[in-house]
C-alpha positions as CSV (number, residue, x, y, z in Angstrom):
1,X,0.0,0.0,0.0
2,X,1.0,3.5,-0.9
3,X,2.3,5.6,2.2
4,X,3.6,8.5,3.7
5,X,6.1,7.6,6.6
6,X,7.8,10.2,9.4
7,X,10.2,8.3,10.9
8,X,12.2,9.1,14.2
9,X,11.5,12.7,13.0
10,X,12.9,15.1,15.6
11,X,12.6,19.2,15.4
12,X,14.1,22.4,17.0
13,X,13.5,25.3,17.1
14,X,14.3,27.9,19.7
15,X,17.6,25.7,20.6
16,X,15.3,22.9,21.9
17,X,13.4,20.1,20.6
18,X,9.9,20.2,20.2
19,X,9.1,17.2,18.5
20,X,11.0,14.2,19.5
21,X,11.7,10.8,18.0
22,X,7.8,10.9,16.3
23,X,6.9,8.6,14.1
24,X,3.6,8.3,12.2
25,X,2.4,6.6,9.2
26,X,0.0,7.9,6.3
27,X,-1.6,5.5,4.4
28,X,-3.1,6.9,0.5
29,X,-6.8,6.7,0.8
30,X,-7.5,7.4,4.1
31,X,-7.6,9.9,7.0
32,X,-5.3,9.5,10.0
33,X,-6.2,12.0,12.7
34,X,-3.1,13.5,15.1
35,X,-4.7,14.9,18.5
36,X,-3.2,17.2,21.4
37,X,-3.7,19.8,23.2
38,X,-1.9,23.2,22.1
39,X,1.9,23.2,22.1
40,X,2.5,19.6,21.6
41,X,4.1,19.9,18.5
42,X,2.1,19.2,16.0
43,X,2.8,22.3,14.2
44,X,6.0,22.1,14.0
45,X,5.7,18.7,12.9
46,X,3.5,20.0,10.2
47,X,5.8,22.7,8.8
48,X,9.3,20.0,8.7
49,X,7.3,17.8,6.7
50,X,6.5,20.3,4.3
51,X,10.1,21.9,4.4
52,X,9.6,25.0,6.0
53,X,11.7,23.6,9.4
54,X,14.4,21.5,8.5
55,X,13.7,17.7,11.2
56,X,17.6,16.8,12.7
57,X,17.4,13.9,12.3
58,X,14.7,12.2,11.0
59,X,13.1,10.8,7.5
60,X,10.1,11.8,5.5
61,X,9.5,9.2,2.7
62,X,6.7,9.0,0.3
63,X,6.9,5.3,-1.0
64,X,10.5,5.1,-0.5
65,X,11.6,8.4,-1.9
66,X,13.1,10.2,1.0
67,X,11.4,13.9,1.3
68,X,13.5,15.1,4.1
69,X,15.8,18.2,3.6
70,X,13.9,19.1,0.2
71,X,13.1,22.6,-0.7
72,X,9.3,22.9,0.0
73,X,8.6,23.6,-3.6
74,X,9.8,20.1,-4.3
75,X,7.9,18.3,-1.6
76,X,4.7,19.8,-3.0
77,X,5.9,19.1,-6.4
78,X,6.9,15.1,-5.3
79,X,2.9,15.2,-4.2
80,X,3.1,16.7,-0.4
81,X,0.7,19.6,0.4
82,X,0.3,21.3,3.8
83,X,-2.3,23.8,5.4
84,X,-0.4,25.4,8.0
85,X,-2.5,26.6,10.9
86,X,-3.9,30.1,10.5
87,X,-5.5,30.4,7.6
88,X,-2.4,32.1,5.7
89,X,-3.5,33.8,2.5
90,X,-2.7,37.0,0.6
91,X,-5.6,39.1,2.4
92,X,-5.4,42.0,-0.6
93,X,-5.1,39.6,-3.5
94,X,-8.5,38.1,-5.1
95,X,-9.6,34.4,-4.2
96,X,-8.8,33.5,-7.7
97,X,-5.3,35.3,-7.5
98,X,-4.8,33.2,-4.3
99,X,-5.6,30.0,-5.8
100,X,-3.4,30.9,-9.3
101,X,-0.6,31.4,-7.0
102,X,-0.5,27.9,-5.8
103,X,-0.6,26.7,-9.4
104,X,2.7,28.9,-10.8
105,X,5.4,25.7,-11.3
106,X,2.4,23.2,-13.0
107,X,1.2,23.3,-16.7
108,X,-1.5,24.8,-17.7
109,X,-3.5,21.7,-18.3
110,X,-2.7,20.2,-14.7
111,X,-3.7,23.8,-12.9
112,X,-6.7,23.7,-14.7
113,X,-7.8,20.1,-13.9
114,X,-6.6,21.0,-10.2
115,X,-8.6,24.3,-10.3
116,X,-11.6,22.0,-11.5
117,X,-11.0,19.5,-9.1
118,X,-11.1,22.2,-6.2
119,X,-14.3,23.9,-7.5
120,X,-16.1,20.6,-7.6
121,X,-15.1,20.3,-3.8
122,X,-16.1,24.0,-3.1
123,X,-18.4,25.3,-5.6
124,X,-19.3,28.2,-3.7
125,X,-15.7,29.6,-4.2
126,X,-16.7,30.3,-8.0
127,X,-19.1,33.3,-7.1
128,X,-16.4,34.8,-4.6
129,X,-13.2,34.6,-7.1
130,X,-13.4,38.6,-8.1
131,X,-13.6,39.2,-3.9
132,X,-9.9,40.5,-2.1
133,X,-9.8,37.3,0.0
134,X,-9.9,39.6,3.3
135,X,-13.4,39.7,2.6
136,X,-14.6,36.3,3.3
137,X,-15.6,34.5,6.2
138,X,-13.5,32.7,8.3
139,X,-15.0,29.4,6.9
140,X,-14.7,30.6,3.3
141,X,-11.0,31.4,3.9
142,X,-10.3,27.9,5.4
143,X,-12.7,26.6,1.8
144,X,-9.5,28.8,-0.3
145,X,-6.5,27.3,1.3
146,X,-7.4,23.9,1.5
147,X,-8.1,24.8,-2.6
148,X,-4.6,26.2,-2.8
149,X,-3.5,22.8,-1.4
150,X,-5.9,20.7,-3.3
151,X,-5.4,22.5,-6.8
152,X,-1.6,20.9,-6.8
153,X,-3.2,17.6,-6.8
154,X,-1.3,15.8,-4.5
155,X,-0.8,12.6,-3.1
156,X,-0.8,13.3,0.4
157,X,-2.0,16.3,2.1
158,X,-1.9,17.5,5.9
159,X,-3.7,20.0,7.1
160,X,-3.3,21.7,10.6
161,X,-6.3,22.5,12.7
162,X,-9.0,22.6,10.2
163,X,-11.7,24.0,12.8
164,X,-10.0,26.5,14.7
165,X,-12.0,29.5,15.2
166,X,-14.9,28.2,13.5
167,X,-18.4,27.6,14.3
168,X,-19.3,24.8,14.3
169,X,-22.2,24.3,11.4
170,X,-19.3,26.0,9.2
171,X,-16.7,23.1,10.1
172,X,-19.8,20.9,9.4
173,X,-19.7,21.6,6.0
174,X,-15.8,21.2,5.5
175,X,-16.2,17.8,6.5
176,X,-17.9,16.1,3.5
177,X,-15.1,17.9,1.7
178,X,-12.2,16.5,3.3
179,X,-14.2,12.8,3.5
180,X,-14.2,13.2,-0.5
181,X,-10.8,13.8,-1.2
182,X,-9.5,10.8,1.1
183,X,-12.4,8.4,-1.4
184,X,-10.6,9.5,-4.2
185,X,-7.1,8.3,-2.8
186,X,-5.1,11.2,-1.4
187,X,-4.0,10.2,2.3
188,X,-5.0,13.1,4.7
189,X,-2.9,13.7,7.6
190,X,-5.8,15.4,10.1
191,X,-4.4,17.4,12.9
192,X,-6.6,18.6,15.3
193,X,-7.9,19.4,18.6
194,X,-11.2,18.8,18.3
195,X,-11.2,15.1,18.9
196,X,-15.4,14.1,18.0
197,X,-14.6,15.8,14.6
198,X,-11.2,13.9,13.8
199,X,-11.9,10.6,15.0
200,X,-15.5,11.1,13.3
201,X,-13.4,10.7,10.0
202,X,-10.1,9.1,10.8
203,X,-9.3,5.0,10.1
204,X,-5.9,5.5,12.4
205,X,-5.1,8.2,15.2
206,X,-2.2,9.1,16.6
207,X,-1.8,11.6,20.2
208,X,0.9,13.8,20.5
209,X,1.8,15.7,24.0
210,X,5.0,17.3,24.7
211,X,6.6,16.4,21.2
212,X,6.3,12.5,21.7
213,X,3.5,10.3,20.4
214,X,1.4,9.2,23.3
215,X,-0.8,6.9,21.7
216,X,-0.9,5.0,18.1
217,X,-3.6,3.0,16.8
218,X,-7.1,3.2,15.6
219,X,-9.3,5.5,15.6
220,X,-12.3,3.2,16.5
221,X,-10.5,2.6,19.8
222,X,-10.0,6.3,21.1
223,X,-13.6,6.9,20.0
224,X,-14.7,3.4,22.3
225,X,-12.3,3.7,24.8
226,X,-12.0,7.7,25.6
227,X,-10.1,6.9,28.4
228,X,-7.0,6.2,26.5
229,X,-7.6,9.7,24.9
230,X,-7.5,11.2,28.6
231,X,-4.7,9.4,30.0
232,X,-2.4,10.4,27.0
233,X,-3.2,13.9,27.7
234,X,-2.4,13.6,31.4
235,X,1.0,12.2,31.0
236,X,3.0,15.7,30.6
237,X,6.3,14.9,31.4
238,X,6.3,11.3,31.3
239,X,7.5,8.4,29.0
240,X,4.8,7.6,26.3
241,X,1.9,6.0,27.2
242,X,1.4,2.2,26.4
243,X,-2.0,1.3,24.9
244,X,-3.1,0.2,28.6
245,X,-2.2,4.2,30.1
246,X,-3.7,4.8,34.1
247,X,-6.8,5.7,34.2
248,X,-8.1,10.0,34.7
249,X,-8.1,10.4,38.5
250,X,-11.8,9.6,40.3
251,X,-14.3,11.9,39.7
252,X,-12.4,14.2,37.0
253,X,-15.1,15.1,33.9
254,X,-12.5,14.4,31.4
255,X,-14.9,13.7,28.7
256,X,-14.4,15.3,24.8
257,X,-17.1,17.8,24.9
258,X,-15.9,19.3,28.4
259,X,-12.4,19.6,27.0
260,X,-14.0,20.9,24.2
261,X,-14.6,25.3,24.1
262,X,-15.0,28.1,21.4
263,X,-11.7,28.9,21.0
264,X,-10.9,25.3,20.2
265,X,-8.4,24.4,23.5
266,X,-9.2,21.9,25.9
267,X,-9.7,22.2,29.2
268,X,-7.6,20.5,31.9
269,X,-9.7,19.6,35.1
């Protein structure tokens, strides 16, 4: 099966590592959720796999071909898109300016089947593509970056935080989107904090606290077991958890939704 691999993929940055020895595995056609709480790492994670941080050591393969140390021009070329956290567009530049930008180092005929296939997934982009993108809602914003991702057609795509700072009947509506493009065989790396909403989609989850995965395994078995979910998020500090982690203390509401607030962080009893 066709796969994107982090192995033993460490990053610095401010002279200390904030992701340690993590390793993860992407399979094409499928959504694999990455949970934790804010500062875990993810982000950084996020940004060495699509070159932006440089991971010392560690390997980034796509079916064998190493990825790691590549410019990030040529990891999204090799098939490797990221949506970094934050909703980064050119606010003064039209939606269809934004999305054209993505498409600069293909052909004509591959930005235009990408610019079709990203349209089909957001059709109500098409009415909006004269609009400065510092116009639209936060939800249609997060609709034009995932196209400037998606127009590349790639192979594997992660995106970072997908619901923050939306309500949620707008994230509601991303979802069929992002359930689409992991049918048609692109493997979606979903990081998030929100766990209902990832593990809602994911086959495989990972959790990562303090820059070390916590837990690995399915998805299915975070959403029927939440404990395991809990326990990986108490364990600050600690060696990673085993699948059979200690229990949340007695009596601590620990559950999804009360970790769960607007702002998208969860709450520690």
């Amino acid at each position: 099966m066709s796969e994107l691999v982090l192995s033993g993929l460490t990053v610095q940055r401010g002279g200390r590592a904030v992701v340690k020895n993590v390793t993860i595995t992407v399979p094409a056609g499928q959504v694999t959720a990455l949970l934790g709480p804010n500062g875990a790492g993810k982000s950084s994670m996020v940004l060495a796999v699509g070159g932006v941080l440089r991971p010392r050591p560690g390997s980034v393969s796509m079916d064998g071909t190493e990825l790691a140390g590549r410019r990030s021009e040529k990891i999204r070329a090799a098939g490797v898109a990221i949506v970094p956290e934050g909703r980064r567009l050119l606010p003064d530049l039209t939606v269809d300016d934004n999305i054209r930008v993505a498409t600069y180092a293909m052909s004509r005929q591959a930005a235009a089947e990408g610019r079709a296939r990203a349209f089909e997934l957001f059709p109500s982009l098409r009415p909006r593509l004269n609009l400065p993108a510092r116009s639209l809602s936060g939800g249609e914003q997060q609709m034009v970056v995932l196209a400037q991702a998606l127009v590349s057609q790639p192979r594997y795509i992660l995106i970072d935080e997908l619901s923050l700072g939306l309500a949620p009947v707008v994230v509601n509506r991303l979802v069929p989107a992002i359930r689409s493009v992991s049918e048609s065989g692109i493997g979606v790396l979903l990081i998030e904090q929100f766990a209902t909403l990832a593990l809602g989609l994911a086959t495989s989850a990972y959790v990562m606290e303090g820059g070390v995965i916590r837990y690995s395994g399915t998805a299915s078995e975070l959403r029927d077991n939440p404990e395991m979910l809990h326990s990986a998020y108490l364990l600050r500090g600690s060696e990673p958890a085993s699948r059979q982690a200690a229990a949340p203390p007695p009596g601590a509401d620990l559950s999804p939704e009360r970790r769960y607030c607007p702002e998208r962080r969860y709450r520690r009893s």
